[in-house]
FIRO-144827 format. One record per residue: x, y, z of N, C-alpha, C in turn; residue in one letter. Coordinates in steps of 0.02 Angstrom, whole numbers, plus 50000, padded with zeros to 5 digits. Example, Ala and Ser with C-alpha at 12.3 -4.5 7.8 and 13.67 -1.06 7.14 Angstrom:
BEGIN
506604971650390506154977550390506604983550390A 506424988850354506844994750357506455000250394S 
//
This chain:
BEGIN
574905464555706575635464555715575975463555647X 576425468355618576555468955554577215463755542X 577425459455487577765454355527578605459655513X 579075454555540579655457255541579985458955486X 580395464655472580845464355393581555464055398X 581655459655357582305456955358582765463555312X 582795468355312583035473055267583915474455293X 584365479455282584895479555287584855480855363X 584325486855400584545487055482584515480855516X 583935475655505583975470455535584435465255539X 584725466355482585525462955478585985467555541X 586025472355515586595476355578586435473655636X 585975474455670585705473955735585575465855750X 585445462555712585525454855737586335451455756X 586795456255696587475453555705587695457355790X 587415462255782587645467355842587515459855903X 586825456655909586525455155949586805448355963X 587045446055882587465441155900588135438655962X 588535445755942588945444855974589065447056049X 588185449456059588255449456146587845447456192X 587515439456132586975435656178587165430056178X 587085423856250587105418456231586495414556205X 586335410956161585765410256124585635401056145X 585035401756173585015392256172585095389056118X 584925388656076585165387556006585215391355954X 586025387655939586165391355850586205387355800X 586045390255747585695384755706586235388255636X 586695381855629587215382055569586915380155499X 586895385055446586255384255374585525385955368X 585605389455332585035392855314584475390855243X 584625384455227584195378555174583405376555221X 583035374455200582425372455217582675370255301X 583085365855286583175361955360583395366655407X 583825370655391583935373655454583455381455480X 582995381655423582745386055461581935383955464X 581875377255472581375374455498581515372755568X 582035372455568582375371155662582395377055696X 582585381555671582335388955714581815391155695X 581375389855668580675390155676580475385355721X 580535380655733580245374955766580545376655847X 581115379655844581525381555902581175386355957X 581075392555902580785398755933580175399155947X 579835392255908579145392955933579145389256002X 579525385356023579485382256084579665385456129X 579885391656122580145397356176580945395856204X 581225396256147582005394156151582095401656124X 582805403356151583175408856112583385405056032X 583475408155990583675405355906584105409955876X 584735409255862584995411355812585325406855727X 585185410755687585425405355638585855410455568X 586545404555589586765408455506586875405955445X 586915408855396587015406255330587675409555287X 587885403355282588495407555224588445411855177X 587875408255135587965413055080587205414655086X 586665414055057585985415855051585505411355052X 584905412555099584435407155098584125403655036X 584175396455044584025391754984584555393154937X 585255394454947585745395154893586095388754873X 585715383054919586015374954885585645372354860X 585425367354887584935361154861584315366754870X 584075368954947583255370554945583255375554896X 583485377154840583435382554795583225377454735X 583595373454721583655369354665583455364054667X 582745360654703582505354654692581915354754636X 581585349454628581065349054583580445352754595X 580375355154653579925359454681579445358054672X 579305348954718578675349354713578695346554796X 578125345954812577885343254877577415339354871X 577715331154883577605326254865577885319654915X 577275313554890577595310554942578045305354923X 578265304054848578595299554808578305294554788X 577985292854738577575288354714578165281654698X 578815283454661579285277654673579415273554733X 579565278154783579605275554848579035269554900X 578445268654849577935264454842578095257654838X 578865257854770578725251354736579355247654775X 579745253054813580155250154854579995247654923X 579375248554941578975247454991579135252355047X 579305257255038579525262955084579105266755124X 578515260755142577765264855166577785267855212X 578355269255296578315273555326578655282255286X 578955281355248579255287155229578705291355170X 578415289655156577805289555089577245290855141X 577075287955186576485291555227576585296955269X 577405298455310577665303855331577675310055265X 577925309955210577875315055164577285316555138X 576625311055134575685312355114575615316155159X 575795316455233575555318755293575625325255309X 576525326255289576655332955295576295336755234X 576485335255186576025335855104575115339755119X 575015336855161574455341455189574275344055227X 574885345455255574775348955324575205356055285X 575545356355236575685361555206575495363855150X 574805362555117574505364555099574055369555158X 573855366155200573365372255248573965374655272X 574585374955300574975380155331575315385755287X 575335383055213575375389855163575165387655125X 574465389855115574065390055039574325395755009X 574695398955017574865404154968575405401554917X 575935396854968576375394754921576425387454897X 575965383454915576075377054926575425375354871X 575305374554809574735373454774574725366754747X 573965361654740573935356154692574285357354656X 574495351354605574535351954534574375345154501X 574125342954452573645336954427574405332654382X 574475327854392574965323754351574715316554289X 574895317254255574685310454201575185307254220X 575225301354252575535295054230575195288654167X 575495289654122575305285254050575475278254056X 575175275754029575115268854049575275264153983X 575755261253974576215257853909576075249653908X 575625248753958575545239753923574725239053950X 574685234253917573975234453903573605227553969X 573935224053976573725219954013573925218554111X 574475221454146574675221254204574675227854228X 574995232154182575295239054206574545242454262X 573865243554222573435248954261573245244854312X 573185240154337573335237354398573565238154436X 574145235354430574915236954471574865245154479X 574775249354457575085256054464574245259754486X 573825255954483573015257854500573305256654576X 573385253054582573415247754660573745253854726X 574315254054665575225259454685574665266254725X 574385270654671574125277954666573355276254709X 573045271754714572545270654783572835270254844X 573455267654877573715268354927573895274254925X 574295277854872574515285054879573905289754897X 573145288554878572665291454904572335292854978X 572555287655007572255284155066572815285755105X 573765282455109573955284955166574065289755189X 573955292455259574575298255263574085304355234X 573755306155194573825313455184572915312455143X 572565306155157571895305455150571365313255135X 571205312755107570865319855086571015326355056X 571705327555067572125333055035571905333454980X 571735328454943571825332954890571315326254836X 571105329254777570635326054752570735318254747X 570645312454741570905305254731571105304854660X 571305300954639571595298654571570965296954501X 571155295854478570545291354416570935289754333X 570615285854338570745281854267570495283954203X 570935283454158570815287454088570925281654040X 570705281953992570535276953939571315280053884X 571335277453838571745278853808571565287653770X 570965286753742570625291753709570485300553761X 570595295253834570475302453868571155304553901X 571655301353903572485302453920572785307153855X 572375308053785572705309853735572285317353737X 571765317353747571295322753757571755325653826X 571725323953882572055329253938572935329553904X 573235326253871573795327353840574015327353780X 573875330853741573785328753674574485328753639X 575245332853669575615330653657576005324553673X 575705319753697575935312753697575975306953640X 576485303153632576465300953539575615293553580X 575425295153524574775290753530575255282353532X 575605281553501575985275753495576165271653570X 576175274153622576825273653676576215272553721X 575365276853718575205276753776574445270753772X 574345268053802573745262153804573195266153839X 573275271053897572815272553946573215279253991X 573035280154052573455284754100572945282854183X 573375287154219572835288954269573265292554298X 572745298554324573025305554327572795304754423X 573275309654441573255310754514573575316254535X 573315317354600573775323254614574215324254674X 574765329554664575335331354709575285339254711X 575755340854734575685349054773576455350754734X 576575357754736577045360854698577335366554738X 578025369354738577905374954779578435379454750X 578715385454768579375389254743579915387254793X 580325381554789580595382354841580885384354864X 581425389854841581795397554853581225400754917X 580955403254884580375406754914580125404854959X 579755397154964579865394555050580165395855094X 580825392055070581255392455127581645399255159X 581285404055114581385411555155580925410755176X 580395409955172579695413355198579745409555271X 580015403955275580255399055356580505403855375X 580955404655371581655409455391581405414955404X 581005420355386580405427255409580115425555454X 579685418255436579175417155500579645416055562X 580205411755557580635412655627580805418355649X 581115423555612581155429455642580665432555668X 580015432955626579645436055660579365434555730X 579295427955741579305426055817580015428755869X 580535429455850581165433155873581875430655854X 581845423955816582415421355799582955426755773X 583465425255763583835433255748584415427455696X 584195431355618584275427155566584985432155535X 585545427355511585775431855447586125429255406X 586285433155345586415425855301587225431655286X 587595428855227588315429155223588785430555276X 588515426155324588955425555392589125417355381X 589475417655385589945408755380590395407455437X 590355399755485590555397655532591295396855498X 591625396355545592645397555530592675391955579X 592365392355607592585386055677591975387255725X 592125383055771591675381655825592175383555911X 591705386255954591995386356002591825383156057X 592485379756107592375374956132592445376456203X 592055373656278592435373056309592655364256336X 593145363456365593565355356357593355354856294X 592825346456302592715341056256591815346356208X 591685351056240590975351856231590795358656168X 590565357656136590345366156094589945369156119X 590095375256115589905380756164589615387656108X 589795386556028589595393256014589985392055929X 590105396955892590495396355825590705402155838X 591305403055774591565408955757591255409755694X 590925414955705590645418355648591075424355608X 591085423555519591415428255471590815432555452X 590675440055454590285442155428590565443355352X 590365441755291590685441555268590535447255190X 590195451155232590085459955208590335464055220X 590585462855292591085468455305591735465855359X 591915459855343592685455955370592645454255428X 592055454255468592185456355552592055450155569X 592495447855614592145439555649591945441455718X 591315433955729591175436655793590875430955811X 590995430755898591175424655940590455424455946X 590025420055940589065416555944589015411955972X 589005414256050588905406156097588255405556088X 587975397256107587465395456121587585390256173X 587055388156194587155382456232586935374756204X 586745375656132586615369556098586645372056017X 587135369855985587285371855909587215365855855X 586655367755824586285363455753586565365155715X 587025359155683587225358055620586775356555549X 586445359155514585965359455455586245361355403X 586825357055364587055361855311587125356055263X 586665352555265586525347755196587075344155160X 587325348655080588045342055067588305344155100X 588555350155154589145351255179589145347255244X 588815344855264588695339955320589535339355357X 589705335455315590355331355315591115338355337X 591095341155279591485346655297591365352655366X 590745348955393590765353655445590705351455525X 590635343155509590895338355540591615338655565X 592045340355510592795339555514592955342755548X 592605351755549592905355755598592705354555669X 592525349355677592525348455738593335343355787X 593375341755717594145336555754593785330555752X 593315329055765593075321855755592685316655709X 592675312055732592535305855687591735308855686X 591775308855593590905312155590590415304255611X 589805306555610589195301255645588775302355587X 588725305455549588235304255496588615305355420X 588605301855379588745301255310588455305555270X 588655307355217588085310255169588535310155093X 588175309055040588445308554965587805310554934X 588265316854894587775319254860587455317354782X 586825317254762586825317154716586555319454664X 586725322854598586715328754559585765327854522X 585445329554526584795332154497584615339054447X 584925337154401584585343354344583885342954290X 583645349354285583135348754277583245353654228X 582655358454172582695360254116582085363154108X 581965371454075581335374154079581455375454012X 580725372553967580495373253902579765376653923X 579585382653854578935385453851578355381553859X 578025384653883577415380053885576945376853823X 577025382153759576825380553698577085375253668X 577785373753678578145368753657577785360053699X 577465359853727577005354353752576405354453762X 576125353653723575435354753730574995349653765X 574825351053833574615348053881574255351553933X 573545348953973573155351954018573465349954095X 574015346654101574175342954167574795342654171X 575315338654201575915337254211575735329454197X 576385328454214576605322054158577155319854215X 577235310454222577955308754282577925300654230X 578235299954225578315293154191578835291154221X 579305283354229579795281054245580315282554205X 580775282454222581465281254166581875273754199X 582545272954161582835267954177583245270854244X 583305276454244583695278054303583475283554364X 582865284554347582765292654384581695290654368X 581465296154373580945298054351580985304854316X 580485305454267580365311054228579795314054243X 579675319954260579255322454263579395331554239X 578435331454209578465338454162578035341254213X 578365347854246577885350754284577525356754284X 576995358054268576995365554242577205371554307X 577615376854264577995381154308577935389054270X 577355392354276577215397154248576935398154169X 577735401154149577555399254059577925396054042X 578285392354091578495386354045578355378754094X 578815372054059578685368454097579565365654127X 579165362654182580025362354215580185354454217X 580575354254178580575345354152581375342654181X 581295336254218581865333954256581575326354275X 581875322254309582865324854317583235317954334X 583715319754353584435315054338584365313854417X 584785307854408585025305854479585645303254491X 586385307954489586915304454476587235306154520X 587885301054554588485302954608588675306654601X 588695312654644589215319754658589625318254691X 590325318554657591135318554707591445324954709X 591215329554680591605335854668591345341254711X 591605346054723591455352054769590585353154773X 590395353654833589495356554837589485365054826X 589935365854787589685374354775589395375254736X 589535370954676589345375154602588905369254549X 588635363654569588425360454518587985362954476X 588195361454409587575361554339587725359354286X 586865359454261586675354354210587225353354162X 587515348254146588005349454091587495343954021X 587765346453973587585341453903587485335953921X 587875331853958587675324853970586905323654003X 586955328654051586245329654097585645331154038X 585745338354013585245340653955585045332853909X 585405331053885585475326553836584835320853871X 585235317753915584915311753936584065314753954X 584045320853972583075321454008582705324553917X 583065325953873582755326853811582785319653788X 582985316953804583085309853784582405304553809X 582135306353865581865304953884581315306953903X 581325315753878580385317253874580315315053804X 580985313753759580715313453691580445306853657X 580525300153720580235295353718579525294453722X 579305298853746578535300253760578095304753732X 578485312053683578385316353660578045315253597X 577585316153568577495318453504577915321053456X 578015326853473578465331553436579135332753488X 579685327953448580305331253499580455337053522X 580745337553586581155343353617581815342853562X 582025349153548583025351253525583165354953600X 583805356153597584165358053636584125366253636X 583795369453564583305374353566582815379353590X 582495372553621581815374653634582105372453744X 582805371653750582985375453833582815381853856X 582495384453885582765391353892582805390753959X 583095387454010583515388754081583705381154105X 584045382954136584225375554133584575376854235X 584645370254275584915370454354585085364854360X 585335364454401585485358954455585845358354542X 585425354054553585515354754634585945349454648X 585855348754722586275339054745585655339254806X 585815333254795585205330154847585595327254923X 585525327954963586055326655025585795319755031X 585955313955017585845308355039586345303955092X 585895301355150586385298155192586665291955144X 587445293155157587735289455138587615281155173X 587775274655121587715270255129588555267555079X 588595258755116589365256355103589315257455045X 588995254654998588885252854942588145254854880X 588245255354834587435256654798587535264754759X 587065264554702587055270054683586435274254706X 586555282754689586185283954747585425284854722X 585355283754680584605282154633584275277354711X 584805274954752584355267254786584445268654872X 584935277454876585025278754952584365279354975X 584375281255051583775281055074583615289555079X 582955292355068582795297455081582495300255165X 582685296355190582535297955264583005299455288X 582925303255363583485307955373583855304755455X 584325308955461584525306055533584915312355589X 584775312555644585005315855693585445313355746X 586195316555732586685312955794586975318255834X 587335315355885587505321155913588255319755921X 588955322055855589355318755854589965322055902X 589735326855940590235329856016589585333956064X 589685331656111589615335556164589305343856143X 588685346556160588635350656116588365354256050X 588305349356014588135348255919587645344255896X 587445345455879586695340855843586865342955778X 586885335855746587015337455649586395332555647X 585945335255598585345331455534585635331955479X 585285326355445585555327055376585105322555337X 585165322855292584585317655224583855321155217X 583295315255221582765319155224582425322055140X 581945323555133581815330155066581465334055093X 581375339055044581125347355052580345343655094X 579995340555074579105337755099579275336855168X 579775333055193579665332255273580295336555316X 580315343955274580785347355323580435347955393X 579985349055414579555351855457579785344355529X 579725338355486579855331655540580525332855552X 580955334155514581615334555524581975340655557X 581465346755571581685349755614581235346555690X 580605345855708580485343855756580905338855776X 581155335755747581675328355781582475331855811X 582755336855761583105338955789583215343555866X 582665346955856582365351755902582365346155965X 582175341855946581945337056026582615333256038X 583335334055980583805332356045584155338356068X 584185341856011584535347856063584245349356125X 583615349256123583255352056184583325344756239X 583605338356240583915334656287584315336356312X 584655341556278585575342456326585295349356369X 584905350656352584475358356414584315356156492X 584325359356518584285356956599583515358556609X 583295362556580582495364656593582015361756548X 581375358256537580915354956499580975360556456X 580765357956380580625361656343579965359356312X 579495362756296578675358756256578835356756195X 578175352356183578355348656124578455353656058X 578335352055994578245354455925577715357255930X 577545366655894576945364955884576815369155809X 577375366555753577275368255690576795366055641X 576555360055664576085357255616575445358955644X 575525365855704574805370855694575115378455690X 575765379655670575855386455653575995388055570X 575515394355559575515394855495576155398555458X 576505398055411576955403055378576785408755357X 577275413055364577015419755356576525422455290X 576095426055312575725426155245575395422555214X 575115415655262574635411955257573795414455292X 573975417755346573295419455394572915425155355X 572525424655317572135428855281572085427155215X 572485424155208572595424455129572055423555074X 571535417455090571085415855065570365420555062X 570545426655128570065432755118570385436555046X 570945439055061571345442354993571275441254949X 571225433854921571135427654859570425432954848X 569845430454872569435431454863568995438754841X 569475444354875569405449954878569775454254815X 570325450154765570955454354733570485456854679X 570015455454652569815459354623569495469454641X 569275470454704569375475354753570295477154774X 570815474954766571275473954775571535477954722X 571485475854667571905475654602571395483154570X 570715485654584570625490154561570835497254615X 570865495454682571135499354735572145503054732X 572325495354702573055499954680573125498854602X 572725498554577572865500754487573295496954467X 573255489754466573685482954450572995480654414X 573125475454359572695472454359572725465654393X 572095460654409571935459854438572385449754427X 572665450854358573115445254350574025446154390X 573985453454410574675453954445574465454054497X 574055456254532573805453654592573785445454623X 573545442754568573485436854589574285433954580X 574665437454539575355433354550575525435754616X 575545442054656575785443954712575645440854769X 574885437354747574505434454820574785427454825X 575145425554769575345416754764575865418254790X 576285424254790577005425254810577175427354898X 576635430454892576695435754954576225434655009X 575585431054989575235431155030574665437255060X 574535436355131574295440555165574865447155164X 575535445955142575985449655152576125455255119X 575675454455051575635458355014575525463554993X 575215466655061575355473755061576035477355085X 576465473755103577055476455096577365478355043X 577165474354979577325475454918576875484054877X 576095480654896575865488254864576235494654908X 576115492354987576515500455003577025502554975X 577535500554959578015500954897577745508054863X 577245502254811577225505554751576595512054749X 576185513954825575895520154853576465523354853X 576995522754882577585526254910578085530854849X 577985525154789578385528254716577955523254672X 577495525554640577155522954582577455518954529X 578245521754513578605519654463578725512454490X 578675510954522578875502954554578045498854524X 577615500354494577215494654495577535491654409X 577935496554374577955493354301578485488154326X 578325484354259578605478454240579445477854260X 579735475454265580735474154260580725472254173X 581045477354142581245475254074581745470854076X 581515465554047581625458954006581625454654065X 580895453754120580795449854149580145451754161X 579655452554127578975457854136578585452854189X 578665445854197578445443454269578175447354313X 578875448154315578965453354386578955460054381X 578715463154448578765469754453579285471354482X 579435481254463580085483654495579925482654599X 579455483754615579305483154678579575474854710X 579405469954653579565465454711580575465654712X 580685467654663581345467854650581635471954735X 581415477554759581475483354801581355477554854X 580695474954862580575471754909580825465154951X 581415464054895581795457654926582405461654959X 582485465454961582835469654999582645472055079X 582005476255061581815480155121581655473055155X 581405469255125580925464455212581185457055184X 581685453155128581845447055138582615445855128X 582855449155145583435448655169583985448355117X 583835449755047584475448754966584905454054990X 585445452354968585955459154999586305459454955X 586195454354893586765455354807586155453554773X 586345455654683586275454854646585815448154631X 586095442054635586125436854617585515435554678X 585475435654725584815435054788584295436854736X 584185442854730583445444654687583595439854632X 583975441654584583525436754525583545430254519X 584095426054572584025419254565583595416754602X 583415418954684582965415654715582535420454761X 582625427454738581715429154760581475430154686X 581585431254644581255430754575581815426454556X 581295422654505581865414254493581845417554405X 582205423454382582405426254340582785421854318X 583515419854368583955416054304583785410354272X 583185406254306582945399954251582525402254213X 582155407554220581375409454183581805411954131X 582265415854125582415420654045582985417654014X 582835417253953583205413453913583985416253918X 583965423353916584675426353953584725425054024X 584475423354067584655421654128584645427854186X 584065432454138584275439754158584605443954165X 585115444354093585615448754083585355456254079X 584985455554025584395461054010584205462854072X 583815463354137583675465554166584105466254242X 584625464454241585245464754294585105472954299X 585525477454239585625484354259584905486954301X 584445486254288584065491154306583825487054390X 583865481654383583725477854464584265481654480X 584695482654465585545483354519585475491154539X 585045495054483584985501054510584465502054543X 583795498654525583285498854618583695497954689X 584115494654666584415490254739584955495154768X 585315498554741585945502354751585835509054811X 585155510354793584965515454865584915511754926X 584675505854953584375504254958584915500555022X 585615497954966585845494455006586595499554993X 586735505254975587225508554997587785506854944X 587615504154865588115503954850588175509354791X 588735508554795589245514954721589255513254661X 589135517854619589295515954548589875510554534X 590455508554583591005504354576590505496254584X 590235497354643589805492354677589245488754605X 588995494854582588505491754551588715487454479X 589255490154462589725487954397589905480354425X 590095479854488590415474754504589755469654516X 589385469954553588595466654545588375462654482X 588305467654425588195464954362588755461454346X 589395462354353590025457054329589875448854362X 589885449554424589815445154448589155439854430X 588525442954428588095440154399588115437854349X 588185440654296588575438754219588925432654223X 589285432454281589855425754267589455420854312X 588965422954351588435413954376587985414054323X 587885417854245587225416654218587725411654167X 588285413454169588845410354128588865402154151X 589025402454221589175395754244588815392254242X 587955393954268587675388354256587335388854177X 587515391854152587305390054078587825386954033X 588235383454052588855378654038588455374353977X 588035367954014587895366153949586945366353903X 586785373953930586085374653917586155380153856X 585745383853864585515391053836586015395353831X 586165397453772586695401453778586535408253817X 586885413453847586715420153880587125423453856X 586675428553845586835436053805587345440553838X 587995444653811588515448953873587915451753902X 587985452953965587885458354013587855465853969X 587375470353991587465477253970588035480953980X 588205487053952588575489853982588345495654031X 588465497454091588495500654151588565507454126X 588315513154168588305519554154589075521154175X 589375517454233589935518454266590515515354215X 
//
């Protein structure tokens, strides 16, 4: 069964379907959380619809640290049910997508000579043992001499010892589509730049939203008989449109992070040390490393946060405490930032909110979640899932995600094994193969048919040679990008990887895409403008970006 493609007809025909089904649940946001709830939905044999304003993972699940983890801080606060819930899920998503969900080995360095490898020996043995026991190799202790050998850019001065352990890593753009496919492909009926205007009621009860398509102006009435609120910082603002007193809090708070080459640190592992306010951690992220982050109060709009100088400043500040050879402001080449939806509390900064999440039901009708991180989306949709499915008149069965795999997991490890037969069968070598199989999975022949179909799709995207022109095509035909800014920010994470942010390779993505999705030489001019001015915005206080090309049009 070939899985479903999210391409431009499947958009037509889901909106079509929208507006002339009642759906047991609709599921408001399209971030990790909400389309772990229509996954979790549709697998229980519920009808599912779910929309998204703007594009999947276009908030926070786009822009976290991208790792999958169970919080080693959260240890020292004694937070042991939430730390064994994230070990737990932590390995249960490693086997449900080994394609996207990989180890990755961390140094924590060790700065005093007499209490510290104790205390933090003690910390990283429980992190072995609860919750997620076996996943993944156990920890071990390094002498000073062998912390400098697995890291050799560390100043010898700063470190006494280490002990290295491990956590899991993932793309999280790319996840949280690949949720969002796997729900469809069971039947959920997904679409994204459709944005709720309101909710529809009957009396005291919600009954459905008004949906904006907001591609082609048309609104349209989407009953359900139980509507999930999942829209992270917007929590609050979407609370309001209901007329009532919201039931769950949320304050966001800003996390930027910073990608330097990989040459520029010379290291066999990743690296998490404490700071005074946050943790630091160097994570390796291709060819470079992805070094973060901040933890500060967001009061300002959840549309547009990023890294500014103050942010840059303070995490060079603080790999450069540990560094050998300082980071400059130089050696940036991408720079982000997300917000973290934290349930709000009276008082406290949010370095100290709680990362656990909560489900209310604040009218008749509505189920809002909120808090939580990217590691235990999967709990946080089963919890939701089990109250909406209270206000149903008919039983509904339990969860059964933590035995269904994500798309493009079931085979994968034959493929792994096989890409060398793979990679001489479609004339790739056998190192782009293996990037396709980390990306794509078992799925991945959707990608070579592509490039059987028009050969010219296996070369490179100039000035993003990562990637190929095919996957560029392919976030189109089967994952749902419908602009510009979809492909290179979050199915190819172009705008952090290139030091231009992918100015250089905008024109020629915009012209794969333009057949594809029906637009005009006016269209495609306007594509690249627009992109130009998000490589602009979030490069406020990073990397400078190069003008945009000029257009044939």
């Amino acid at each position: 069964m070939r899985s479903v493609a999210l391409g431009p007809q499947y958009r037509e025909d889901t909106l079509r379907d929208l507006a002339g089904t009642e759906f047991d649940v609709l599921v408001v946001g399209g971030g990790i959380t909400g389309s772990g709830v229509a996954l979790d939905a549709i697998s229980r044999g519920l009808s599912v619809a779910l929309v998204e304003a703007r594009d999947f993972a276009s908030g926070t699940s786009g822009r976290s640290s991208k790792l999958i983890h169970g919080g080693l801080r959260y240890l020292e606060r004694r937070e042991f049910g939430l730390v064994r819930e994230a070990l737990r899920e932590r390995g249960l998503l490693l086997r449900l997508a080994p394609h996207l969900v990989r180890p990755v080995r961390f140094l924590y360095p060790l700065r005093h000579r007499m209490w510290e490898r104790a205390y933090v020996g003690a910390g990283v043995t429980l992190y072995d043992t609860i919750g997620g026991a076996g996943a993944l190799p156990r920890h071990r202790q390094l002498t000073r001499r062998g912390a400098l050998r697995e890291a050799p850019a560390l100043r010898p001065d700063v470190v006494v010892g280490a002990i290295q352990y491990h956590d899991a890593q993932v793309d999280d753009a790319r996840y949280t589509m690949m949720v969002a496919r796997t729900a469809a492909h069971y039947g959920a009926r997904i679409a994204t730049r459709a944005r709720v205007t309101g909710f529809l009621r009957e009396s005291e009860r919600v009954t459905g939203a008004r949906v904006l398509d907001l591609e082609a102006g048309r609104e349209i009435a989407v009953r359900a008989r139980r509507v999930v609120c999942a829209t992270g910082v917007w929590t609050d603002a979407a609370q309001a449109m209901t007329g009532r007193r919201a039931r769950i809090g949320v304050q966001a708070s800003k996390g930027a992070h910073l990608l330097v080459r990989r040459d520029r640190i010379p290291m066999d592992t990743g690296l998490v040390t404490r700071t005074e306010r946050s943790v630091l951690f160097v994570i390796p992220w291709g060819r470079h490393w992805l070094v973060g982050t901040t933890d500060t109060p967001w009061d300002d709009a959840p549309d547009a946060p990023v890294a500014d100088h103050t942010d840059i400043g303070y995490i060079l500040d603080q790999a450069n405490a540990v560094l050998r050879t300082p980071l400059t402001r130089e050696d940036v080449e991408g720079v982000y930032a997300g917000l973290r939806p934290l349930l709000s509390a009276e008082e406290g900064d949010t370095a100290r909110m709680s990362r656990e999440h909560a489900v209310a039901e604040p009218v008749p009708g509505m189920v809002v979640v909120a808090g939580g991180k990217f590691t235990t989306y999967r709990v946080m949709a089963r919890d939701t899932v089990d109250a909406a499915a209270a206000g149903l008149e008919e039983p509904v069965p339990a969860s059964v995600t933590e035995r269904l795999p994500i798309l493009g997991a079931v085979g994968f490890e034959v493929l792994w094994n096989d890409r060398r037969r793979i990679a001489a069968g479609s004339g790739l070598h056998v190192a782009r193969v293996e990037h396709l199989l980390r990306r794509y999975g078992s799925c991945v022949h959707d990608v070579l048919d592509l490039i059987t179909a028009d050969p010219a799709l296996a070369a490179p995207l100039p000035g993003a040679e990562d990637y190929l022109c095919a996957e560029a095509v392919h976030a189109v035909t089967h994952e749902g990008a419908l602009h510009l800014d979809d492909v290179l920010a979050r199915r190819l994470r172009v705008l952090i990887e290139e030091r231009d942010g992918g100015l250089e390779t905008a024109e020629h993505v915009a012209g794969l895409l333009a057949p594809r999705l029906g637009w005009s030489a006016e269209d495609v001019a306007g594509e690249i403008e627009r992109y130009a001015l998000l490589v602009r915005s979030e490069r406020r206080g990073g990397p400078a970006a190069a003008e945009p090309p000029v257009t044939a049009a």
